[in-house]
C-alpha positions, 0 to 999 in steps of 0.5 A: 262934684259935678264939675269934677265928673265932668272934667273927668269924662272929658279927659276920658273923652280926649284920651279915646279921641287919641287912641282912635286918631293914634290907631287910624294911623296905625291902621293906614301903616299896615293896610295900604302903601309899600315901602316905596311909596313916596315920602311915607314908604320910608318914613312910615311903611318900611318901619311897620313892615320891620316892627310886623317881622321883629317886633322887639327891633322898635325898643332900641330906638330912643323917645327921639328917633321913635316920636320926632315925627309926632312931635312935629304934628303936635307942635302944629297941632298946638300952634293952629289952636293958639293961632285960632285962640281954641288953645285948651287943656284938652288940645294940650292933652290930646297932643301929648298922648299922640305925642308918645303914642309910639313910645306907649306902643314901645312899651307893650313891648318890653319886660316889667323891668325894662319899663319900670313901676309906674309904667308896668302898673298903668299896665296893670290897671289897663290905663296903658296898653298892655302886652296881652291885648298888644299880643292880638294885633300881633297875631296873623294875620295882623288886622286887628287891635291897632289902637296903641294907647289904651286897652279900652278902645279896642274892644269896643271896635273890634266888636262893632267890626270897626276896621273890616268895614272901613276896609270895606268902604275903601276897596268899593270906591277906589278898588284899594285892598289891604297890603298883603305882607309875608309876616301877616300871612305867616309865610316865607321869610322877611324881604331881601331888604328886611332879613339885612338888618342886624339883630344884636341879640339872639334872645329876640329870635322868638319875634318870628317865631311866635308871630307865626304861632296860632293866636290863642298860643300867641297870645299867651307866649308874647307875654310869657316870653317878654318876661324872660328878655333880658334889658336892652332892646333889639 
């Protein structure tokens, strides 16, 4: 029994760990850097600005498109630890969360119907974020609730002001301040560059609107109105 508890508590371990490493780089997305900053403007600024003004635009991506970059993280990751012979099922199981830490992401975005029993059920449960939390990072000015995984690490950040003071830190030694885009303040409407893009379904012209409702109607109408979405992503 002992032994079980402690696997147990060092997967629990591990999946944080992952949640927190997935989160740092959410957070890193949407605070600094622009779309033109080399190399990661356009793999990974541009693609945060979009998802911040169309939220649902990311579904319609498939598991490649949307996880080929973590892939390859998780394929070094996994190739050091064989090569340094540190290669455990804890190294497997953090790869594999950070892995589909995107596609977890993806799913707080979508309807029940669209993600299916056991997806919706580890919603359900709390294991997997759900689109309730999700809903919060989601509400102006988007400084919150980064972490994509689970609902378990976000709470516990927010209440020890985790991201305020690491932002804190970084503007007090490199003067560094966190971007500033149209849809985290609820003003104007998307760059030239964004509002160009196709949206295939207007079921989805809600992604706008209710991002830049106040927070407690936010909250509520995300996942109210991913109810009535139909299948399909936009």
């Amino acid at each position: 029994m002992s032994s079980l508890l402690l696997v147990s508590a060092q997967a629990l371990g591990v999946v944080a760990l992952a949640d927190f490493i997935s989160g740092l780089v959410h957070w890193l997305e949407d605070a600094y850097g622009t779309e033109t900053t080399p190399v990661v403007g356009t793999l990974m600024i541009r693609p945060n600005i979009i998802h911040h003004h169309y939220p649902r635009y990311f579904t319609k991506l498939n598991w490649w498109q949307s996880s080929w970059d973590l892939l390859l993280l998780g394929a070094l990751i996994i190739g050091v630890a064989a090569w340094t012979g540190v290669l455990t099922w804890h190294v497997w199981l953090f790869v594999a969360i950070c892995v589909n830490a995107n596609q977890i992401h993806k799913w707080s975005h979508q309807t029940r119907a669209e993600n299916g029993r056991l997806v919706s059920f580890l919603q359900d449960i709390h294991l997997l974020l759900t689109p309730r939390q999700h809903a919060l990072h989601h509400t102006d000015p988007k400084n919150t609730y980064y972490c994509p995984v689970t609902n378990l690490l976000n709470p516990v950040l927010e209440f020890i002001g985790f991201w305020p003071k690491l932002e804190a830190v970084i503007e007090a030694l490199t003067g560094a301040t966190h971007r500033k885009d149209a849809s985290n303040r609820g003003e104007g409407p998307a760059p030239a560059w964004v509002a160009e893009l196709r949206r295939p379904s207007a079921a989805h012209a809600h992604d706008l609107g209710s991002a830049r409702r106040p927070a407690a109607h936010a909250v509520i109408e995300m996942e109210s109105e991913l109810e009535g979405l139909p299948l399909g992503g936009s």
